[in-house]
Every structure is written in C-alpha cells, then in structure tokens.
C-alpha positions, 0 to 999 in steps of 0.5 A: 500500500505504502509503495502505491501511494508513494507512486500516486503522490509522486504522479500527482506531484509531477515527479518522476513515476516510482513503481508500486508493485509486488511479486504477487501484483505482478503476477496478478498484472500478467495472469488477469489483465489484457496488455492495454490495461496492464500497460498502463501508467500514472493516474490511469493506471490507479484503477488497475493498481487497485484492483491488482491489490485487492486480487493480490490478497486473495492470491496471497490468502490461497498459496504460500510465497512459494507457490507463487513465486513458481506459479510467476516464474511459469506465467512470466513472458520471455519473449514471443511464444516463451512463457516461463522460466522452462521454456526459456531456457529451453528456447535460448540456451536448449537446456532445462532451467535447472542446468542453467549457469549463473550467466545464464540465469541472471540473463533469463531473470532480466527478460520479463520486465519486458519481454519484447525489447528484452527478448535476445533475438532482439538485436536492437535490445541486446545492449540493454539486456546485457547491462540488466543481466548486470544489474540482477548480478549485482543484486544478487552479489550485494544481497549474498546468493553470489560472491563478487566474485561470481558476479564479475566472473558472469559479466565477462561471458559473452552470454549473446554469442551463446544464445541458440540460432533463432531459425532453430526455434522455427523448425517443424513449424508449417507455413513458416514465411507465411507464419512469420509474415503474420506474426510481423503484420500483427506486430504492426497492427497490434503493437510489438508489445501485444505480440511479444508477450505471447499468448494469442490464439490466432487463426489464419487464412491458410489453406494447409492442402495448398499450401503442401502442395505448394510447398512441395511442388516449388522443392522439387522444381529446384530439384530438377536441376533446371532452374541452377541450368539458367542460374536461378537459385530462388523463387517465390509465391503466393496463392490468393482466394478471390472471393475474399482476398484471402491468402490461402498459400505463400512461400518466400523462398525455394526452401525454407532451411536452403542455406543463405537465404531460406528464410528471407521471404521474397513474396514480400520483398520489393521486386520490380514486376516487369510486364506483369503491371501492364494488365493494371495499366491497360484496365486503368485505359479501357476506364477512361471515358467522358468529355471528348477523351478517345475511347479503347477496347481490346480492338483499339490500335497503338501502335508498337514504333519508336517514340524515342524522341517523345519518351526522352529516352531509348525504349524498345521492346524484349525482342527489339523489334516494333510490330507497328499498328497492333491492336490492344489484344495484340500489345497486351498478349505479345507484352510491347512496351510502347503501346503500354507506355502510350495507355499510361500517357492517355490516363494520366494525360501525360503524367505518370501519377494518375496510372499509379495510383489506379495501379494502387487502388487496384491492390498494388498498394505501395507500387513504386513508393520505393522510387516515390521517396527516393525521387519520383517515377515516370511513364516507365512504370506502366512497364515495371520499372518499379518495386512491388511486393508479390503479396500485393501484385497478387491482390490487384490481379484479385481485383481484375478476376473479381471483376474489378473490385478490390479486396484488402489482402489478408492473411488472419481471420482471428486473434483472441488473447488468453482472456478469450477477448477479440483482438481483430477479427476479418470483416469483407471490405469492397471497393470498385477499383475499376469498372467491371467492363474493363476488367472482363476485357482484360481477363479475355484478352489474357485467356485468349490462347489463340494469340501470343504465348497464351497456348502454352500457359494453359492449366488442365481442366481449369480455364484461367488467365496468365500474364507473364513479365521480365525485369532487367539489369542493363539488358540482362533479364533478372527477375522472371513472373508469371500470374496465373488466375481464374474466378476463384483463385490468383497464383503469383511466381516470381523466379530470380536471384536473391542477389539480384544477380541476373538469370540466363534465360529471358523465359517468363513462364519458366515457373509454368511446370509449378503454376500448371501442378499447384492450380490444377490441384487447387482448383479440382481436388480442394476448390471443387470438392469444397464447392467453390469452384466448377469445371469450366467456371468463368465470368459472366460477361457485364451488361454493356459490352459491345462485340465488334468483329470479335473484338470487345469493348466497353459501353461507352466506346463510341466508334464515331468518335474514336475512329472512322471505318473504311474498305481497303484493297488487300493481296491475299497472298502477302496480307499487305495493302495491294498495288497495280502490280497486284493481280485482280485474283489476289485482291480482296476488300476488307472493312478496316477502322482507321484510328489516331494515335493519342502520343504520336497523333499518326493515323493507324489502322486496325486490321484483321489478324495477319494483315498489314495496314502499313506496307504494300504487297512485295510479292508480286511483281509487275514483271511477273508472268501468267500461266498459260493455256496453249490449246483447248479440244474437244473429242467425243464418241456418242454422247460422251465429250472429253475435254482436254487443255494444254496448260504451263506455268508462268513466273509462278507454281500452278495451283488450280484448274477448272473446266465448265460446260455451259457455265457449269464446273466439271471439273476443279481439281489442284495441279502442280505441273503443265501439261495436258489437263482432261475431263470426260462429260456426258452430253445429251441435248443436241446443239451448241455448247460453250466450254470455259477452262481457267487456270490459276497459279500460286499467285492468284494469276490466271489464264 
C-alpha cells in the first residue's frame, strides 16, 4: 500500500513515476489483465493498481510465497511464444532451467520486465539486456546468493554469442514465411508489445492442402536441376482466394532451411514486376471515358514504333523489334512496351501519377513508393520499372478476376488473447477499383490462347488467365513472373536471384511446370470438392459490352468518335495493302477502322489478324508472268465429250484448274505441273455448247 501511494503522490506531484508493485501484483498484472490495461501508467493506471491489490490478497490468502513465486516464474513472458522460466531456457540456451549457469540465469531473470525489447533475438535490445543481466548480478552479489566474485566472473561471458540460432526455434513449424509474415503484420497492427508477450490464439487464412502442395511442388522444381541450368537459385509465391482476398498459400523462398537465404521471404520483398503491371495499366485505359477523351477496347490500335524522341529516352521492346499498328489484344498478349507506355500517357494525360495510383487502388498498394521517396517515377512504370511486393501484385490481379473490385489482402481471420477477448477479427471490405467492363476485357484478352504465348500457359481442366513479365539489369533479364488466375483463385511466381544477380534465360513462364501442378490441384481436388469452384467456371460477361468483329469493348466506346471505318484493297497472298502490280485474283476488300494515335497523333489502322495496314504487297511483281493455256479440244464418241487443255506455268507454281460446260464446273481439281489437263462429260441435248477452262497459279494469276 505504502509503495502505491508513494507512486500516486509522486504522479500527482509531477515527479518522476516510482513503481508500486509486488511479486504477487505482478503476477496478478500478467495472469488477469489484457496488455492495454496492464500497460498502463500514472493516474490511469490507479484503477488497475487497485484492483491488482485487492486480487493480490486473495492470491496471497490461497498459496504460500512459494507457490507463487513458481506459479510467476511459469506465467512470466520471455519473449514471443516463451512463457516461463522452462521454456526459456529451453528456447535460448536448449537446456532445462535447472542446468542453467549463473550467466545464464541472471540473463533469463532480466527478460520479463519486458519481454519484447528484452527478448535476445532482439538485436536492437541486446545492449540493454546485457547491462540488466548486470544489474540482477549485482543484486544478487550485494544481497549474498553470489560472491563478487561470481558476479564479475558472469559479466565477462559473452552470454549473446551463446544464445541458440533463432531459425532453430522455427523448425517443424508449417507455413513458416507465411507464419512469420503474420506474426510481423500483427506486430504492426497490434503493437510489438501485444505480440511479444505471447499468448494469442490466432487463426489464419491458410489453406494447409495448398499450401503442401505448394510447398512441395516449388522443392522439387529446384530439384530438377533446371532452374541452377539458367542460374536461378530462388523463387517465390503466393496463392490468393478471390472471393475474399484471402491468402490461402505463400512461400518466400525455394526452401525454407536452403542455406543463405531460406528464410528471407521474397513474396514480400520489393521486386520490380516487369510486364506483369501492364494488365493494371491497360484496365486503368479501357476506364477512361467522358468529355471528348478517345475511347479503347481490346480492338483499339497503338501502335508498337519508336517514340524515342517523345519518351526522352531509348525504349524498345524484349525482342527489339516494333510490330507497328497492333491492336490492344495484340500489345497486351505479345507484352510491347510502347503501346503500354502510350495507355499510361492517355490516363494520366501525360503524367505518370494518375496510372499509379489506379495501379494502387487496384491492390498494388505501395507500387513504386520505393522510387516515390527516393525521387519520383515516370511513364516507365506502366512497364515495371518499379518495386512491388508479390503479396500485393497478387491482390490487384484479385481485383481484375473479381471483376474489378478490390479486396484488402489478408492473411488472419482471428486473434483472441488468453482472456478469450477479440483482438481483430476479418470483416469483407469492397471497393470498385475499376469498372467491371474493363476488367472482363482484360481477363479475355489474357485467356485468349489463340494469340501470343497464351497456348502454352494453359492449366488442365481449369480455364484461367496468365500474364507473364521480365525485369532487367542493363539488358540482362533478372527477375522472371508469371500470374496465373481464374474466378476463384490468383497464383503469383516470381523466379530470380536473391542477389539480384541476373538469370540466363529471358523465359517468363519458366515457373509454368509449378503454376500448371499447384492450380490444377487447387482448383479440382480442394476448390471443387469444397464447392467453390466448377469445371469450366468463368465470368459472366457485364451488361454493356459491345462485340465488334470479335473484338470487345466497353459501353461507352463510341466508334464515331474514336475512329472512322473504311474498305481497303488487300493481296491475299502477302496480307499487305495491294498495288497495280497486284493481280485482280489476289485482291480482296476488307472493312478496316482507321484510328489516331493519342502520343504520336499518326493515323493507324486496325486490321484483321495477319494483315498489314502499313506496307504494300512485295510479292508480286509487275514483271511477273501468267500461266498459260496453249490449246483447248474437244473429242467425243456418242454422247460422251472429253475435254482436254494444254496448260504451263508462268513466273509462278500452278495451283488450280477448272473446266465448265455451259457455265457449269466439271471439273476443279489442284495441279502442280503443265501439261495436258482432261475431263470426260456426258452430253445429251443436241446443239451448241460453250466450254470455259481457267487456270490459276500460286499467285492468284490466271489464264
């Protein structure tokens, strides 16, 4: 009573705060009150004090001083999950409490006036710890259990170099990036001090089945030997749930006991995404509308050219080459640059900022802070030149396969403290982050596997969409990424070098074998039979969007004001714009819709697959000969006429003749070679009869 009131007088007199407590209170403090109460001082911590005292008592009335001092020495925290002088000594010198030497002992004694900071495998702490130890020695020396001696002896010992390996505290604990990684959010959330007492029942968003298989699957990837052929030493990734952004399977590295770098989690390091942030970038476009703004859809031309002089810096594309005037599907599925960099010039009107912050809003949330504080970001972060994390690059891709709508990723579901009192609990949060519209466009042109790489990223059974992307190092590639994601599930693979040291191979979906194996697995053997998924599952196509030659767009595309349609003569032989050296055979009119490019204000055309707007047919020449048909006959014996041509090529290969008798065909069959050509026909009715014969030549000649 005596010490409390000395703390309230010095409290209310300003002075500085003494302590009021007993062994007995303490325990009470540790055993009876959350740590928000306990933690408390000066005058609002009176009421605790008080009822400490009262509880103290009745503690004291129940056992004796040995009892209690046993019953503080078990309860006490001593950092993380420690509770208790046992554990601890267990966890920090692997030996049980009575085996400890006096160096020892006194280090773990200084531990629970505050079990966070104190903790050993708090490096920050470490100073303080060991001037504590020397205190308890000290004390233990003036009150006699030690001579001084004893006391100067334990001070020399350096008692940090023999504290275990905190890694050997992990092993045999599952999920452990995944655990480490909650434990480090709810450090954050709840304070270090909450978490580094111990004593919380928390219940997480893993999904054990996945996460094995994952596990499992990246282990025997590294294990092939084919990743060291191409000088990939790590990898990582991360399994989202979409319906609720959940993280339901994540491992930082490929091993969590591979040596150097096992236990580093690079699902939640900075790491430039490369051409995987360009999805983010094209749904930010197809939601631009308003005012006299142009319009896109996946039908939409940018052209792939050399905007070198408008960028202010060299920018090509990963095979160094531009593929002109291509449609948006196009651009997206062969991952070009510069039709990336014009979308992010068309939202942000000419600034970077407003495209990252949808790119933010999206899920990415600290996409490019890392440059942001460092200095600013250009138009080159439509294309990955910035840091993110793969836990966040996950949820934003969760955010295109929910539609557009973003869900705050999450990895706890629950945390209780050993009062049973509710800490922080889920709740679902959405936000429309993009229109529903472009998010579906997108999702289509990535599940496209008609076009691009997409016919080799497929997974069994389960139709999903994949995105792949390269970061380089001077013009060396360095970290490789596929996502991989369908409208349950968004799997994120990043391959690469802890280091940062480059890779030998520019492959994207190197990752693919693992990405195939886990999301097969986790769409048919746990999503299917939990009733969250079925086979051939995939959006529902939003109200609005226009279809137009195959292409989509949103319903506020408006075709008149983005671009005019026209016809255009083309050689069906060389796909390009024909010319008078073109053949009438080869010519064919196609509906083209010409469009004006929002950075370079060009014309463009949008044209059909394989053809060509900006070039003209080179394979014909003027100087080009036809085939030729030297002489035609006719012989007959009764009704029975059989007709014969003498036909040869001209510049080019025969490919085809046909013989008609009175306008109708009796003969169409492919050639390869001249010569003579015959058909025998039936003739009935007397008279006159006109006999037409036609030969075309690989080049759509004729004769």
């Amino acid at each position: 009573i005596s010490g409390l009131m000395r703390a309230t007088f010095s409290t209310a007199s300003g002075r500085q705060v003494q302590g009021g407590s007993t062994l007995t209170q303490q325990l009470v403090k540790q055993v009876f009150f959350p740590p928000e109460e306990a933690n408390k001082r000066g005058l609002s911590g009176i009421p605790r004090k008080i009822k400490e005292i009262i509880l103290a008592v009745e503690v004291e009335r129940m056992y004796n001083k040995d009892q209690i001092l046993s019953l503080y020495l078990n309860e006490s925290p001593y950092g993380g999950r420690r509770n208790g002088a046992e554990s601890a000594a267990q966890t920090y010198f692997g030996k049980k409490a009575k085996d400890l030497t006096l160096a020892e002992a006194a280090l773990i004694a200084s531990i629970p006036q505050n079990p966070p900071f104190y903790n050993p495998y708090n490096t920050a702490g470490n100073k303080a710890l060991i001037a504590r130890q020397h205190t308890v020695l000290d004390y233990m020396a003036e009150q006699g259990f030690i001579s001084s001696k004893e006391a100067k002896e334990a001070k020399a010992i350096d008692i940090i170099s023999t504290i275990k390996p905190q890694t050997e505290q992990l092993e045999g604990i599952k999920a452990p990036h995944f655990i480490l990684m909650v434990r480090n959010r709810l450090s954050k959330e709840l304070g270090e001090a909450v978490v580094g007492r111990g004593g919380l029942t928390v219940k997480t968003t893993l999904d054990w089945r996945i996460q094995e298989k994952l596990e499992t699957d990246m282990k025997n990837f590294f294990a092939t030997g084919r990743p060291d052929s191409v000088r990939i030493s790590n990898g990582a990734a991360t399994i989202e749930d979409v319906q609720t952004g959940q993280i339901v399977a994540l491992v930082g590295s490929r091993d969590f006991n591979y040596g150097g770098f096992g236990q580093d989690n690079a699902a939640a390091s900075y790491i430039q995404p490369g051409s995987t942030i360009k999805s983010l970038v094209f749904a930010q476009l197809f939601d631009v509308h308003g005012g006299n703004q142009p319009t896109f859809g996946s039908g939409s031309v940018l052209s792939d050219e050399n905007i070198d002089k408008l960028y202010g810096a060299q920018l090509r594309n990963w095979d160094n080459k531009f593929m002109g005037g291509i449609t948006i599907r196009k651009a997206l599925s062969y991952s070009r640059n510069i039709p990336a960099i014009k979308a992010a010039y068309v939202v942000g009107n000419g600034s970077a900022q407003p495209v990252v912050e949808g790119i933010r809003r999206m899920g990415n949330t600290n996409y490019c802070r890392q440059e942001e504080n460092a200095g600013g970001y250009g138009l080159g972060a439509a294309i990955g030149a910035c840091g993110t994390k793969q836990t966040e690059l996950v949820n934003g891709y969760g955010t295109l396969a929910r539609l557009g709508v973003q869900k705050d990723s999450s990895s706890v579901i629950e945390v209780k403290n050993n009062q049973g009192e509710t800490l922080k609990k889920w709740k679902d949060s959405s936000k429309q982050a993009v229109d529903s519209q472009s998010a579906y466009i997108v999702n289509d042109i990535l599940s496209d596997r008609t076009i691009g790489l997409h016919g080799y990223m497929g997974v069994p059974g389960v139709r999903t969409s994949t995105k792949t992307g390269t970061s380089d190092k001077g013009s060396q590639p360095k970290d490789l990424w596929i996502v991989n994601y369908s409208p349950a599930l968004v799997m994120g693979v990043w391959l690469g070098n802890s280091d940062t040291s480059v890779v030998g191979t520019s492959a994207s979906n190197y990752a693919m074998p693992v990405v195939r194996s886990v999301m097969s697995f986790a769409h048919t053997e746990v999503y299917a039979k939990d009733g969250r998924w079925k086979p051939g599952q995939w959006y529902e196509r939003p109200s609005g969007i226009q279809q137009v030659g195959g292409e989509l767009y949103p319903s506020w595309w408006n075709k008149k004001q983005n671009n005019s349609s026209q016809k255009m003569t083309f050689d069906r032989v060389s796909k390009k714009k024909a010319t008078s050296c073109t053949p009438d055979g080869a010519k064919e009119e196609i509906d083209v819709v010409r469009t004006t490019d929002p950075l370079t204000k060009k014309e463009s055309f949008s044209v059909p697959a394989g053809y060509d707007a900006n070039a003209e047919d080179d394979f014909h020449k003027c100087s080009d000969t036809k085939p030729q048909i030297s002489s035609i006959s006719v012989s007959n014996s009764g009704n029975k006429y059989t007709i014969s041509a003498n036909v040869s090529s001209g510049t080019h290969s025969l490919a085809s003749i046909e013989i008609a008798v009175d306008g109708k065909t009796i003969k169409n069959a492919s050639i390869s070679s001249g010569g003579t050509q015959s058909e025998t026909v039936t003739i009935d009715s007397a008279g006159s009869h006109s006999v037409t014969v036609t030969v075309r030549d690989s080049a759509y000649y004729t004769a």
